[in-house]
GUTOR-638429 format. One record per residue (C-alpha): x, y, z; residue in one letter. Coordinates in steps of 0.1 Angstrom, whole numbers, plus 2048, in hexadecimal, padded with zeros to 3 digits. Layout:
REM residues N
xx=X	yy=Y	zz=Z	code=a
...
REM end
This chain:
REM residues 362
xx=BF1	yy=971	zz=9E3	code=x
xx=BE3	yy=94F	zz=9E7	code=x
xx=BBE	yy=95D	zz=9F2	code=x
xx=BBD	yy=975	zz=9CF	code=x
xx=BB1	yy=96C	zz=9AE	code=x
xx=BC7	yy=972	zz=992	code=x
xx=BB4	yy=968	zz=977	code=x
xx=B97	yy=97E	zz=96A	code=x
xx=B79	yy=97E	zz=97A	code=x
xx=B51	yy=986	zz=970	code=x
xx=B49	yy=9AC	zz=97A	code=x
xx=B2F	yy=9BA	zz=991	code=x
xx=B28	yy=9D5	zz=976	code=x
xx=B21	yy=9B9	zz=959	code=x
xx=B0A	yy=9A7	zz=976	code=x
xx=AFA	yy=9C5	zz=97B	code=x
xx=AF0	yy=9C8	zz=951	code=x
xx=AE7	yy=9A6	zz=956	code=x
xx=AD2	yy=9A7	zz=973	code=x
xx=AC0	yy=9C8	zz=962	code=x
xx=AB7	yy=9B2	zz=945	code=x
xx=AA9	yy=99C	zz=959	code=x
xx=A93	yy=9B4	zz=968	code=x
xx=A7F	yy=9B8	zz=946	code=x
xx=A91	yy=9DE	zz=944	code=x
xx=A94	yy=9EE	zz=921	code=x
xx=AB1	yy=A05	zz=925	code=x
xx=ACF	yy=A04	zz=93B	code=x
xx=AE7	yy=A23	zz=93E	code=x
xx=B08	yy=A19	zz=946	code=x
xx=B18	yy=A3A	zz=954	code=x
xx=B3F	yy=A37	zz=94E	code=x
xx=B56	yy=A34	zz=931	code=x
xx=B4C	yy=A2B	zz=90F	code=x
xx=B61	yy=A0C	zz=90F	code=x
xx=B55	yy=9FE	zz=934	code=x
xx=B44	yy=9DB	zz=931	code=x
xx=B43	yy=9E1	zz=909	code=x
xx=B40	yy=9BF	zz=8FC	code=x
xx=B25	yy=9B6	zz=918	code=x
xx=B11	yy=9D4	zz=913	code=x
xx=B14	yy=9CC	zz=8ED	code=x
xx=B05	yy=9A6	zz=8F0	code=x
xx=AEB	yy=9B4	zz=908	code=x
xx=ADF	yy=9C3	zz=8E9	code=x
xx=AD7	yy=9A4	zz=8DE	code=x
xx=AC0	yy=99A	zz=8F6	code=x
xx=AA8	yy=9B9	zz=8EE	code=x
xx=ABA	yy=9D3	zz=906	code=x
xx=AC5	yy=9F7	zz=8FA	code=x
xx=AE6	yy=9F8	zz=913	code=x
xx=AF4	yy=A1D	zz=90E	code=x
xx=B13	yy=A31	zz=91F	code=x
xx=B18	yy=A53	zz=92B	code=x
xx=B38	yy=A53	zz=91E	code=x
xx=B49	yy=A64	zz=93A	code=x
xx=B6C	yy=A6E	zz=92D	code=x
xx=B90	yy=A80	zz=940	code=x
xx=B78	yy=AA2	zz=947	code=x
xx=B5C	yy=A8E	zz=956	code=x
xx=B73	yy=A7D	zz=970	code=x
xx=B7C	yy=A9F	zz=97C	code=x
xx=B5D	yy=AB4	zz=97A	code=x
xx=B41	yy=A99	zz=97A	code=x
xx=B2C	yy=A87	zz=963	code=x
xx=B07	yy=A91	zz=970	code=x
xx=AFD	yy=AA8	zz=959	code=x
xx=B06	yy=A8F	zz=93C	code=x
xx=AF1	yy=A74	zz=94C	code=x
xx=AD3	yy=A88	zz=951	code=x
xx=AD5	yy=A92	zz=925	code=x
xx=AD9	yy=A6C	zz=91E	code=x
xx=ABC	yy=A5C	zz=939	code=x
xx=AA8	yy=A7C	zz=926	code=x
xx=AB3	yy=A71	zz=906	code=x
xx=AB1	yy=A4C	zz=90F	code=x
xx=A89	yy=A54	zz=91A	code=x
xx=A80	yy=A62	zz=8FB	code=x
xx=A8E	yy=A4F	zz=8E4	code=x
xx=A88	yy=A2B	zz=8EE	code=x
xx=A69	yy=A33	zz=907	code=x
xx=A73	yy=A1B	zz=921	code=x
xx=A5D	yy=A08	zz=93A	code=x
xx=A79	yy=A05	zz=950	code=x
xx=A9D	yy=A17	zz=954	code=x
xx=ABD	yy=A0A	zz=95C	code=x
xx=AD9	yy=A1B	zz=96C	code=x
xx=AFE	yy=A0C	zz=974	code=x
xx=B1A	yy=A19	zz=984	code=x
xx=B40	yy=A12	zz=973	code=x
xx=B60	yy=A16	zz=987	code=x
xx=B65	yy=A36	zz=979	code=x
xx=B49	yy=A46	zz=984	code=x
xx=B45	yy=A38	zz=9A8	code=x
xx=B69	yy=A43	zz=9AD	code=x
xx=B62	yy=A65	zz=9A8	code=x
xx=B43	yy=A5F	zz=9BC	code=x
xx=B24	yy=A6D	zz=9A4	code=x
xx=B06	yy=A6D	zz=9B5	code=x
xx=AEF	yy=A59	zz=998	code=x
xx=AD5	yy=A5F	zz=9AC	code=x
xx=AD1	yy=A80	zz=9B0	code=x
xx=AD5	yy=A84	zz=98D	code=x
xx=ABA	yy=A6C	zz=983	code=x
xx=AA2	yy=A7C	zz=996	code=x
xx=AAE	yy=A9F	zz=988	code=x
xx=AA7	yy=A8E	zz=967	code=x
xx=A81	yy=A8F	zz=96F	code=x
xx=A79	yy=A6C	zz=960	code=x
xx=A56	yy=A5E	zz=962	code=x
xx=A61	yy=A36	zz=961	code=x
xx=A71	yy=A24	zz=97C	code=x
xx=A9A	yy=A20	zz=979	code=x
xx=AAF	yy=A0D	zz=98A	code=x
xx=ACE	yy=A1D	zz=997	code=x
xx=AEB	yy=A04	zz=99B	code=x
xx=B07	yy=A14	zz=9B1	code=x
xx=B1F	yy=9F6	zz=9A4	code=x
xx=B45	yy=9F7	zz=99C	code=x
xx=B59	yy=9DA	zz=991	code=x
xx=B6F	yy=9D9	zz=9B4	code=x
xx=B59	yy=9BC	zz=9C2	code=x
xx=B6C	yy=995	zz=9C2	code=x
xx=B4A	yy=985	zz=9BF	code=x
xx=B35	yy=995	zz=99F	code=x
xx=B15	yy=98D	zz=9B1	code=x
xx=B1A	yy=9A8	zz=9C5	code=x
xx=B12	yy=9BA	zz=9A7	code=x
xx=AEE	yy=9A6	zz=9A6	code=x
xx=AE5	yy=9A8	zz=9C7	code=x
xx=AEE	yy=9D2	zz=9C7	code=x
xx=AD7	yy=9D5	zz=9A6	code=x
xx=ABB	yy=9C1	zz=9B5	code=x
xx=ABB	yy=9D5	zz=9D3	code=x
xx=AB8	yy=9F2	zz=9BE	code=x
xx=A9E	yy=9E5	zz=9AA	code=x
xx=A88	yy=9DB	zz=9CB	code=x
xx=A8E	yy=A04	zz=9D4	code=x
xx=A80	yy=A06	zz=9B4	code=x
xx=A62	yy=9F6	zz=9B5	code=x
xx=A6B	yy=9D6	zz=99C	code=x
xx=A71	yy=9BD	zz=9B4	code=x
xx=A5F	yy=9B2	zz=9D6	code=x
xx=A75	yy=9B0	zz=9F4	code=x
xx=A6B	yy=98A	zz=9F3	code=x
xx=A7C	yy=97E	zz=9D6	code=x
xx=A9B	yy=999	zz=9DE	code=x
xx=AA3	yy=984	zz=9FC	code=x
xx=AA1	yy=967	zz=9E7	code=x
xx=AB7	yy=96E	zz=9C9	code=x
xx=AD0	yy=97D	zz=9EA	code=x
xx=ACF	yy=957	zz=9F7	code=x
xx=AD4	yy=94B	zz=9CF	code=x
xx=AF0	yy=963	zz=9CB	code=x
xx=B03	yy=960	zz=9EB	code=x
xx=B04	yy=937	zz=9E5	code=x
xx=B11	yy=939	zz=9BF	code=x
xx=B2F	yy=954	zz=9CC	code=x
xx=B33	yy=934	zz=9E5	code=x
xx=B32	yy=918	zz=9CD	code=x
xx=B4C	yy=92E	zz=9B8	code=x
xx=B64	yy=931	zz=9D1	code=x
xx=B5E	yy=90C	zz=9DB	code=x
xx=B61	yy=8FE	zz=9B8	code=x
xx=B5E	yy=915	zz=9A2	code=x
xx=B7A	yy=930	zz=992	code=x
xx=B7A	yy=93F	zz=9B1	code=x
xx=B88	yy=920	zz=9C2	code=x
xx=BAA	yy=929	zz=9BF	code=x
xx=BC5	yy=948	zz=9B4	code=x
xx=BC9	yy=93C	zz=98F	code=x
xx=BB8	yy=921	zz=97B	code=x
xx=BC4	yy=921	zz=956	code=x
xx=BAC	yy=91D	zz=93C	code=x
xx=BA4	yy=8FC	zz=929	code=x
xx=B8F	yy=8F1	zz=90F	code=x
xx=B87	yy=8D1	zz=921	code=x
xx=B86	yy=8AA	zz=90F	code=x
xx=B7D	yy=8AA	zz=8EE	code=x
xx=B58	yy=8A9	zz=8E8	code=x
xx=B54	yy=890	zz=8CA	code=x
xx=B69	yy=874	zz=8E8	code=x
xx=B53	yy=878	zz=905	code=x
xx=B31	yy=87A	zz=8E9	code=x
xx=B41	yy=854	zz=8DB	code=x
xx=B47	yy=849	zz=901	code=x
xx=B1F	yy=852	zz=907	code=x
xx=B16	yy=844	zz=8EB	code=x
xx=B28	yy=825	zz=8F6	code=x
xx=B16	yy=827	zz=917	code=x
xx=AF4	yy=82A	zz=909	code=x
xx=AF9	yy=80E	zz=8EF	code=x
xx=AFE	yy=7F8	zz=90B	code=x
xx=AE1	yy=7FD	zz=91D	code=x
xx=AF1	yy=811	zz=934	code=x
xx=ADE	yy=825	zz=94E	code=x
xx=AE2	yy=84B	zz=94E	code=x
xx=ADA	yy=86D	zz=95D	code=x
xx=AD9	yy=88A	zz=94B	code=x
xx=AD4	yy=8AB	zz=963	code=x
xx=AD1	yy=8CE	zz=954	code=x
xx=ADE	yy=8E7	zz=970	code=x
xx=AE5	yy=905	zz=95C	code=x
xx=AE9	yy=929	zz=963	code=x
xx=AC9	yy=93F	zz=94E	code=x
xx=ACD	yy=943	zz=92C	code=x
xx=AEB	yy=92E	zz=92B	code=x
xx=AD0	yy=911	zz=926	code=x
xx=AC3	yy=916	zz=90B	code=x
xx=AE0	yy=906	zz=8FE	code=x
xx=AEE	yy=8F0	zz=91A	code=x
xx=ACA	yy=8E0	zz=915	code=x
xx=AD0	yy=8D5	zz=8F6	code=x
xx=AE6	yy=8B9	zz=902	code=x
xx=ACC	yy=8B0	zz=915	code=x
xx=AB7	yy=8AB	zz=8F3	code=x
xx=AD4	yy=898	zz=8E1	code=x
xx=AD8	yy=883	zz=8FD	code=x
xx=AB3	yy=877	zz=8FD	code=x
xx=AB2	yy=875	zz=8D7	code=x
xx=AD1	yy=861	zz=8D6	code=x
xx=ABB	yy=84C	zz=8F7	code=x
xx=A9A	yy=84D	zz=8E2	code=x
xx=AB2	yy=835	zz=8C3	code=x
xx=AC6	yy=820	zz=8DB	code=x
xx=AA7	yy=815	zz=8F3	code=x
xx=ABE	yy=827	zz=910	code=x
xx=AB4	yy=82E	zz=930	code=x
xx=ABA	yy=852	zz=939	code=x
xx=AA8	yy=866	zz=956	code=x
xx=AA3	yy=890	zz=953	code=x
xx=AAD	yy=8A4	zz=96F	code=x
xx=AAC	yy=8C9	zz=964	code=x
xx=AA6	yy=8EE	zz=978	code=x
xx=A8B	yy=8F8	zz=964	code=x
xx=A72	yy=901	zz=97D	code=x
xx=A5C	yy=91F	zz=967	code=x
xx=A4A	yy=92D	zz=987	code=x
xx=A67	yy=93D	zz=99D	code=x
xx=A7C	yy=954	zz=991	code=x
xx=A85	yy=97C	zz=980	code=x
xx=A6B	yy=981	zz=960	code=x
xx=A83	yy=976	zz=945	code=x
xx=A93	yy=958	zz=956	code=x
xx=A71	yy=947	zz=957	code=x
xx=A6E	yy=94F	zz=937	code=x
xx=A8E	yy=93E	zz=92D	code=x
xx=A81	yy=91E	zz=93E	code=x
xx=A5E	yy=91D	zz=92E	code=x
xx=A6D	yy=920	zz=90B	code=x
xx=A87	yy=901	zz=912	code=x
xx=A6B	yy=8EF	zz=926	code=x
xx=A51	yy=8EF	zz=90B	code=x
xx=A6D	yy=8E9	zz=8ED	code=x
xx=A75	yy=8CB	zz=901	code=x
xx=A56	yy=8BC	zz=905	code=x
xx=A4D	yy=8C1	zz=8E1	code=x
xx=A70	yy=8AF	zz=8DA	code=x
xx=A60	yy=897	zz=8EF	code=x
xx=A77	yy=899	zz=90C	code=x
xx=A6A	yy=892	zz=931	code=x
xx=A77	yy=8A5	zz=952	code=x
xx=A7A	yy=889	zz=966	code=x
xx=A82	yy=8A0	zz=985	code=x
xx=A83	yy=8C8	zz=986	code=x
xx=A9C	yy=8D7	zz=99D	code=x
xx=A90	yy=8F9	zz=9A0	code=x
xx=A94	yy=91B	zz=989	code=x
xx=AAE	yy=924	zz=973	code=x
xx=ABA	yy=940	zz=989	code=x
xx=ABF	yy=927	zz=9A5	code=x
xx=ADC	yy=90E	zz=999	code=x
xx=AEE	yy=916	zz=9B6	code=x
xx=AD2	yy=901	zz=9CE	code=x
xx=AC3	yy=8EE	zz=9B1	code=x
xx=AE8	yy=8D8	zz=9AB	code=x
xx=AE6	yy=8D0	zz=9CD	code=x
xx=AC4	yy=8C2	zz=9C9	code=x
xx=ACF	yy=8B0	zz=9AA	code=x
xx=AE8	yy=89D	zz=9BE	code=x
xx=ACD	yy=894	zz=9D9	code=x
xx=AB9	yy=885	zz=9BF	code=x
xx=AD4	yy=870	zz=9AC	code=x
xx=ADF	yy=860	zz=9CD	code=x
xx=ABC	yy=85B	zz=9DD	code=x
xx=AAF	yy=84D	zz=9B8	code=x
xx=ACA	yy=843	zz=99E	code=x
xx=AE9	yy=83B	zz=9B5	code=x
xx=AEA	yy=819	zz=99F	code=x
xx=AE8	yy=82A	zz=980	code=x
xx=B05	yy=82A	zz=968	code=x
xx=B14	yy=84D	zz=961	code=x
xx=B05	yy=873	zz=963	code=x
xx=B07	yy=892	zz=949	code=x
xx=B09	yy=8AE	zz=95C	code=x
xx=B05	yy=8D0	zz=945	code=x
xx=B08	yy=8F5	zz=950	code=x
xx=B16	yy=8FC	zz=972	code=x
xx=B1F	yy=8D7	zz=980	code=x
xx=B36	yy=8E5	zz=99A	code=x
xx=B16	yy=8EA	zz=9AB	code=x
xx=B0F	yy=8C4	zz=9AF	code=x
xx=B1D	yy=8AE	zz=9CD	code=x
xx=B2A	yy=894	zz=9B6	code=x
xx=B3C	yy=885	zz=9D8	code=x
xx=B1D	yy=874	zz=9DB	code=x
xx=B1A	yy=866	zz=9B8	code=x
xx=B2D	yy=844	zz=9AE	code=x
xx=B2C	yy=846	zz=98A	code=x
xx=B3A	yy=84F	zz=96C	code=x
xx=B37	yy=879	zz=96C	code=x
xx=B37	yy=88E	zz=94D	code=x
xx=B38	yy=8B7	zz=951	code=x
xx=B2E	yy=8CC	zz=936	code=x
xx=B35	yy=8F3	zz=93F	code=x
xx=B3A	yy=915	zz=92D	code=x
xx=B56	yy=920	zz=941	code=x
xx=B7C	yy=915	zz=937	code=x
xx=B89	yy=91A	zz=959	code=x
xx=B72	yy=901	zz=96B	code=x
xx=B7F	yy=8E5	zz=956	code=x
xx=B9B	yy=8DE	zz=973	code=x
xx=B84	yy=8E2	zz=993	code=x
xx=B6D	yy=8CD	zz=983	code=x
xx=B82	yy=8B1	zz=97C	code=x
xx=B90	yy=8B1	zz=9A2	code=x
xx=B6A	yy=8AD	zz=9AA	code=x
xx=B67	yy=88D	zz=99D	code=x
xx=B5A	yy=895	zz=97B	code=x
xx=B6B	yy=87C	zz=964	code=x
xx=B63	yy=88E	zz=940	code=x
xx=B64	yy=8B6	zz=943	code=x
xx=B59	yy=8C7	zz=925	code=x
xx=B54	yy=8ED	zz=91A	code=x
xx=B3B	yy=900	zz=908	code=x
xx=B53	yy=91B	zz=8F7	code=x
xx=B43	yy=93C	zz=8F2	code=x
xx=B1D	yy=928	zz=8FB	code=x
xx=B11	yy=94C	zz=90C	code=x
xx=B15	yy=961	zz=8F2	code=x
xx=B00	yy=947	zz=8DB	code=x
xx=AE2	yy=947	zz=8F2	code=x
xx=ADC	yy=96E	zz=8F4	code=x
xx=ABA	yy=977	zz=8E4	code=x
xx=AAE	yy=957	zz=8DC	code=x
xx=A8D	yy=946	zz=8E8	code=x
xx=A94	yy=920	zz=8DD	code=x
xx=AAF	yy=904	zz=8E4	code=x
xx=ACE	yy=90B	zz=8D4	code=x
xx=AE9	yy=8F0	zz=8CA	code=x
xx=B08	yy=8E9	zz=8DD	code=x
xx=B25	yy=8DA	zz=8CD	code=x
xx=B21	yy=8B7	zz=8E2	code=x
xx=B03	yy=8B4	zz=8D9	code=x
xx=B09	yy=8B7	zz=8B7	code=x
xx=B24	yy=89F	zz=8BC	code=x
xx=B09	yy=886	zz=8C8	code=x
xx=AF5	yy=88C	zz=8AB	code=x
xx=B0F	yy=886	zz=897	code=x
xx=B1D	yy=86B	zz=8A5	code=x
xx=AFC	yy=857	zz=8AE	code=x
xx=AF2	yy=838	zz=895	code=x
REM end
């Protein structure tokens, strides 16, 4: 029992939606029940994406579900007129074992789709990832280049999960972390005393549009109290899926205009897996006698072994708060509900420590 999780995890079919939107396609057919992936599917929406379901029911899992997936990709074609088409498997129907396939191409559809043979049976959710961008390279949306490198992205994150992450072990309650408005008066503290700090943005897509508004407060609060603080973020805008370069222009240039300087980019927001591990090269090469770090978005990802200072985590997920404090980190602090904030938005959006910053700051 010791070697199963018990506590729930992400699914491959949610990846697979995910990964889709990443793509840049318009409509995604999930083929399955009306209720599978339902609140996902419905803050997809949000991000521009018409997510719609066959709506297989108790007749469907005996005799089939084709037929109703060739009237809704007909249906979805000419109502939304689609660049691209998405298609994703659900438990229900890979268990009966529908060939999607075959039915798309029965369907007679003059775009490209993207069929996903996906069910939520996999422990790591990136499975669900890698299987859609497979699907799209058979497609014709993605070059066999980049497919092996979001593979090497992917297989590392399912790694760092079960290393630190809430994969790391059978059952990791949830927590809410320290309280925010403590750890923003200890930084405070630090930077009114001339203190020497790091601030490294390693977040996870569109997660940073808000995790990067700490990094704002911290420089504003830097900019009053003639603090020293160096920018280490994974904003690189030239590797990466369409939309998660995107993502990393809009924060980049809302940055700069805030007057905020990148001391140190780290790579892509697609690749915080590798990119934490380059943060931590660069704090111990460069700031090892610096003060203390902000770490915000996926800091399980960092080597903080290395680092003798004092370490603040900021994540979105309430059962990293333990593995991150058995890391090292000294001030673990969550996000609540920071994804569903940052869907369908194209500028910085604040997060409750910074506001406590703000707040707090003279």
């Amino acid at each position: 029992m010791a070697a199963e999780i018990l506590h729930p995890r992400p699914s491959s079919i949610v990846a697979a939606l995910y990964t889709l939107r990443d793509l840049d396609v318009d409509v995604v057919v999930l083929h399955g029940p009306p209720g599978c992936s339902f609140k996902h599917a419905r803050l997809l929406e949000e991000d521009g994406i018409k997510v719609l379901t066959t709506s297989l029911d108790d007749t469907a899992f005996i005799f089939g579900g084709a037929e109703r997936l060739k009237e809704v990709l007909r249906h979805a074609k000419e109502r939304f007129n689609p660049s691209a088409i998405g298609v994703v498997g659900t438990c229900a129907s890979m268990i009966i074992g529908e060939d999607m396939s075959a039915a798309v191409r029965e369907a007679e559809l003059d775009v490209p789709v993207v069929v996903v043979n996906v069910h939520a049976g996999y422990p790591d959710n990136t499975t669900g990832v890698i299987m859609t961008l497979e699907a799209a390279r058979d497609a014709g949306l993605l070059s066999d280049e980049e497919l092996e490198r979001q593979r090497t992205l992917m297989l590392r994150a399912s790694e760092i999960e079960r290393e630190h992450g809430a994969a790391s072990r059978d059952y990791l309650p949830p927590s809410r972390g320290d309280l925010k408005h403590e750890a923003a008066r200890r930084l405070l503290s630090l930077m009114r005393d001339r203190k020497r700090g790091v601030v490294v943005l390693n977040a996870k897509k569109e997660t940073a549009y808000s995790f990067a508004d700490i990094v704002l407060a911290l420089n504003e609060v830097a900019s009053k109290t003639s603090a020293r603080v160096v920018n280490i973020a994974n904003l690189r805008s030239d590797v990466g899926l369409s939309r998660i370069r995107r993502y990393a222009l809009d924060i980049t240039r809302e940055l700069q205009e805030c007057g905020v300087h990148i001391h140190h980019l780290t790579g892509g927001l697609d690749e915080y897996a590798v990119a934490g591990e380059v943060a931590s090269r660069v704090i111990s090469e460069r700031y090892c006698d610096y003060d203390y770090a902000v770490v915000c978005g996926v800091p399980h990802a960092l080597d903080v072994g290395m680092l003798d200072m004092e370490l603040f985590a900021i994540t979105n997920g309430p059962r990293q708060v333990e593995p991150l404090r058995e890391m090292g980190y000294h001030h673990v602090m969550v996000e609540i509900d920071l994804h569903p904030r940052t869907l369908g938005v194209n500028h910085i959006v604040p997060s409750e420590l910074g506001e406590c910053l703000r707040a707090l700051a003279p």
